[in-house]
ZAROLO-262537 format. One record per residue (C-alpha): x, y, z. Coordinates in steps of 0.1 Angstrom, whole numbers, plus 5000, padded with zeros to 4 digits. Example, Ala and Ser with C-alpha at 12.3 -4.5 7.8 and 13.67 -1.06 7.14 Angstrom:
BEGIN
    xx    yy    zz
  5123  4955  5078
  5137  4989  5071
This chain:
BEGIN
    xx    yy    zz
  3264  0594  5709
  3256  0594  5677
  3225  0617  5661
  3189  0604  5663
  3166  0623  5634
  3126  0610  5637
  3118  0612  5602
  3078  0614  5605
  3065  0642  5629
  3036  0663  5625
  3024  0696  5629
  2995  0719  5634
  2997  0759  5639
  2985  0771  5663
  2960  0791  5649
  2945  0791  5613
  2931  0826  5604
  2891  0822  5587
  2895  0838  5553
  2862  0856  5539
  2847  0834  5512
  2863  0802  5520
  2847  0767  5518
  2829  0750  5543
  2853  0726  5555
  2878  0751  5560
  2898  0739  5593
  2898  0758  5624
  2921  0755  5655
  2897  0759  5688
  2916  0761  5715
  2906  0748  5751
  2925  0763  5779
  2962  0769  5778
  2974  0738  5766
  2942  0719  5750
  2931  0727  5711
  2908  0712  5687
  2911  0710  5652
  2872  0714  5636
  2869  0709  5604
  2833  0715  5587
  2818  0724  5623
  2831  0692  5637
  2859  0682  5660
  2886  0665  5635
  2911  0658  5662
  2922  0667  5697
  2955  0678  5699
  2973  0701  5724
  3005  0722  5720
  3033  0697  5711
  3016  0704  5680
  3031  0739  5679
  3052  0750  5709
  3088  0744  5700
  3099  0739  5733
  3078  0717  5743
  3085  0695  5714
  3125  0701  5720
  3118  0685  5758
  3099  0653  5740
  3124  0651  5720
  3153  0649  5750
  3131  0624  5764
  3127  0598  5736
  3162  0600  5724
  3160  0622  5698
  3183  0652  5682
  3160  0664  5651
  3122  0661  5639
  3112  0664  5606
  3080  0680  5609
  3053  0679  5583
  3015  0687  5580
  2989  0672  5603
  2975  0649  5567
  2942  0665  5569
  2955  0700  5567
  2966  0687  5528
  2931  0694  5519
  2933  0676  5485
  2897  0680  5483
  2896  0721  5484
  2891  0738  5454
  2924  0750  5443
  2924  0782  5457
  2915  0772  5490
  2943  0747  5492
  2968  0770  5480
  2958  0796  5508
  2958  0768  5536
  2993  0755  5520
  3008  0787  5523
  3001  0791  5558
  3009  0755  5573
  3043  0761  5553
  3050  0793  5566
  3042  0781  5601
  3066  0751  5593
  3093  0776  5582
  3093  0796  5609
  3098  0767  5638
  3125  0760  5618
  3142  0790  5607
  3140  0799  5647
  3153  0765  5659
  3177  0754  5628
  3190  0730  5649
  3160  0708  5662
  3137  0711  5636
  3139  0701  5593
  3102  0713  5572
  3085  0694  5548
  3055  0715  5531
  3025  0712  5511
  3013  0721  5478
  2978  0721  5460
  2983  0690  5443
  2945  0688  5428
  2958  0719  5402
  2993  0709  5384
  3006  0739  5372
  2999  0759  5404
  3015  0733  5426
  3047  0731  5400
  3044  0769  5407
  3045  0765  5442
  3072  0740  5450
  3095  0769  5441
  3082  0788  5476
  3086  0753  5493
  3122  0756  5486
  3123  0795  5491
  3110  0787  5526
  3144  0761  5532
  3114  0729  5535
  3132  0700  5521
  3101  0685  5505
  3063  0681  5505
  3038  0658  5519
  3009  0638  5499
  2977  0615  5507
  2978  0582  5492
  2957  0598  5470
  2947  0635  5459
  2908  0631  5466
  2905  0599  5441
  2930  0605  5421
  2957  0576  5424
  2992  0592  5432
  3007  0575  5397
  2982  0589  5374
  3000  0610  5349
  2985  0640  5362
  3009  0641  5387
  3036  0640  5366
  3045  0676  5362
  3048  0682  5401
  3068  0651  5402
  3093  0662  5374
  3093  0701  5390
  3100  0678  5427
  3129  0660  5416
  3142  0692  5395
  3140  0707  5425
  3157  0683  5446
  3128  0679  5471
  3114  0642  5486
  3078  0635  5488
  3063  0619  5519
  3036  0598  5512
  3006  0595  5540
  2978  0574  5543
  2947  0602  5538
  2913  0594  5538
  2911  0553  5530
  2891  0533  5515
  2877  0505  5529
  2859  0517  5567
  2826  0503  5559
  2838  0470  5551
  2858  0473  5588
  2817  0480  5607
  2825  0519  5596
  2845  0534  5627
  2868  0562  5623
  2888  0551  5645
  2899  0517  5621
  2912  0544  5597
  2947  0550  5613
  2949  0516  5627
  2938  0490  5602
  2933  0512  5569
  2963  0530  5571
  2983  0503  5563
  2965  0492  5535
  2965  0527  5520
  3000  0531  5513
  3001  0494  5497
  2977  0511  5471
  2997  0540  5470
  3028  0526  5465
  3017  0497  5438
  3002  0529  5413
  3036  0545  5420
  3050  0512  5402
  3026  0499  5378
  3024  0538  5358
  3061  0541  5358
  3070  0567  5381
  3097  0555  5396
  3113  0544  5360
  3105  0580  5347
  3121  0601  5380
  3148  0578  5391
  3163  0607  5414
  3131  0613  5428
  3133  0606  5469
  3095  0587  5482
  3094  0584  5511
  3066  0553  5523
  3055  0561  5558
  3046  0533  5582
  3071  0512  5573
  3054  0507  5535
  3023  0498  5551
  3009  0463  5537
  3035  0470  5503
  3063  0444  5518
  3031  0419  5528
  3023  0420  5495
  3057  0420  5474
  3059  0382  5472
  3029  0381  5456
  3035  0407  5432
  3069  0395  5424
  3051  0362  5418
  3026  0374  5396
  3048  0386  5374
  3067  0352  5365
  3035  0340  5353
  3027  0352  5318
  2998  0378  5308
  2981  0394  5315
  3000  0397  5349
  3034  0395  5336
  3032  0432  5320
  3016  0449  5355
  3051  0451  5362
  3083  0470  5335
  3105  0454  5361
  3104  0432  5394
  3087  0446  5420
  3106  0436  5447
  3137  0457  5434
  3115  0480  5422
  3101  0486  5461
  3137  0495  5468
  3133  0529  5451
  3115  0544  5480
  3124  0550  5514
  3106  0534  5547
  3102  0549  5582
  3105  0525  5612
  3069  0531  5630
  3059  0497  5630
  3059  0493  5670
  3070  0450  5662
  3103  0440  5656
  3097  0409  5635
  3076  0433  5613
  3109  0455  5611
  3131  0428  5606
  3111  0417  5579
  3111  0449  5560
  3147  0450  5561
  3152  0414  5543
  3130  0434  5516
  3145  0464  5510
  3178  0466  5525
  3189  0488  5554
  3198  0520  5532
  3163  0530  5530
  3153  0527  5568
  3146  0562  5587
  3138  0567  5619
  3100  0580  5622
  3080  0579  5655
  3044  0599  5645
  3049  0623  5671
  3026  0636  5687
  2998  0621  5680
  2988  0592  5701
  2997  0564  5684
  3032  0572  5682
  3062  0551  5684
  3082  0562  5718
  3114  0564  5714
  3120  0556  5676
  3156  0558  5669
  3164  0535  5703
  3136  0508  5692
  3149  0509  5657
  3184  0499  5672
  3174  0473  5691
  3152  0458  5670
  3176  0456  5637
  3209  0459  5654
  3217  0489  5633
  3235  0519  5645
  3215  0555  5650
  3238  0568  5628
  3231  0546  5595
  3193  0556  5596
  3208  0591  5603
  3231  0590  5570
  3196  0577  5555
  3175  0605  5563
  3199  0630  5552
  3202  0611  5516
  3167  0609  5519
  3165  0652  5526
  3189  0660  5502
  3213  0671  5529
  3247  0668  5530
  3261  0639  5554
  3270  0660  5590
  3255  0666  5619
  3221  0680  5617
  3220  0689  5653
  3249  0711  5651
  3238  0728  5619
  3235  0762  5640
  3268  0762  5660
């Protein structure tokens, strides 16, 4: 059968060493038992988690059971710390990457890394996506936005040149959203209604400031299927048939302009799948599940199938394009 790679998984170490002199909210892993773990962040549990976070072979037996041949595992989003001073960040990014690293470098053949970098300090994250590739990670993970900053802001454009000079992709995931007090101000809303709406924002500063124009090699990845973006491309396509000031929001049309980035399939609706394809076309569908975390999509790469009629293998060819890796096998990378 063909291979199965799930795009969008996550990971935690299993422990993060407490540095002398470090802020507040630095994150800690408390573990509860031999299985259980909490992440606290600023004296307060973040998230419960429990080893799948970190124990290979756990994570290789999911895998089996949901169909899959290869995870691309990135940063639990809060451990991208956008907010930490710069120093901070760096020191946390050096040791979620290293942890990444290593479950790969030990399992070559389950596992593909994608880092992070301090991306509230340009030069030292431009610095730093030169270790990202020493390590063999294939990218980097960012929030929707880097604590306010919107991700198209030509701050960012350094790290994105240094990225695509580089030959890495950037995963973009929802971080912190706006909008939970308008929602009655429960947490739990964030990863289920605001999520969505956060990579919509995301996605429309990466158009309107010209990144995609001014790094046309550069591989985005949207997670959750684009979020709200391919609600909203009708109306953004309209807007810009109809003169100024709306007409010049846009260099180009926004709905070929959307096909730029890549989308993962965790969108747990076939209609809703369906109807991304009609907007961006097939070649930039990957296979992504959110493992583990609890909203996850079981058993990505078979739902993705069904629900588009597309072979494992074309999202497979897609998520190598997508890593910069040559079109074979994954699975058998270490035979």
């Amino acid at each position: 059968m063909a291979e199965a790679i799930d795009i969008h998984t996550h990971f935690v170490p299993r422990s993060i060493p407490l540095e002398t002199g470090r802020n507040p909210l630095w994150p800690s892993i408390e573990t509860r038992g031999n299985d259980a773990a909490a992440v606290v962040v600023g004296g307060k549990v973040f998230r419960v988690i429990d080893s799948r976070s970190w124990d290979a072979e756990r994570r290789i037996g999911d895998m089996a059971a949901d169909d899959v041949d290869v995870q691309v595992v990135s940063p639990m989003p809060e451990l991208l710390s956008h907010w930490f001073p710069a120093g901070d960040a760096d020191a946390l990014c050096r040791q979620v990457n290293e942890g990444i690293a290593e479950l790969c470098r030990v399992y070559p053949g389950h596992f593909v890394g994608i880092g992070m970098v301090p991306m509230q300090d340009t030069a030292l994250a431009v610095r730093r996506l030169e270790e990202v590739s020493s390590l063999g990670l294939h990218g980097i993970e960012i929030g929707t936005h880097i604590n306010g900053i919107p991700i198209g802001d030509t701050r960012l454009r350094e790290i994105y040149a240094a990225a695509e000079q580089a030959g890495l992709m950037v995963m973009v995931h929802p971080l912190h959203p706006l909008g939970l007090d308008r929602m009655g101000g429960r947490p739990e809303l964030a990863a289920v209604a605001a999520f969505p709406l956060e990579t919509a924002y995301a996605a429309v500063s990466l158009m309107t400031n010209g990144i995609v124009e001014a790094f046309p090699k550069l591989r985005f990845l949207l997670s959750h299927g684009g979020g709200a973006l391919p609600w909203i491309l009708p109306r953004l396509r309209h807007a810009r048939t109809i003169g100024p000031p709306l007409d010049s929001l846009f260099s180009s049309d926004p709905g070929e302009m959307a096909k730029a980035f890549y989308y993962d399939t965790v969108l747990y609706d076939r209609e809703a799948l369906d109807y991304l394809v009609t907007k961006v076309g097939k070649a930039r569908l990957v296979v992504g599940s959110d493992y583990p975390f609890t909203i996850k999509q079981d058993r990505p790469a078979e739902f993705a199938e069904a629900a588009l009629g597309i072979a494992r293998e074309t999202f497979a060819d897609n998520a190598r394009n997508l890593l910069g890796l040559e079109t074979r096998s994954m699975a058998r990378r270490a035979r």
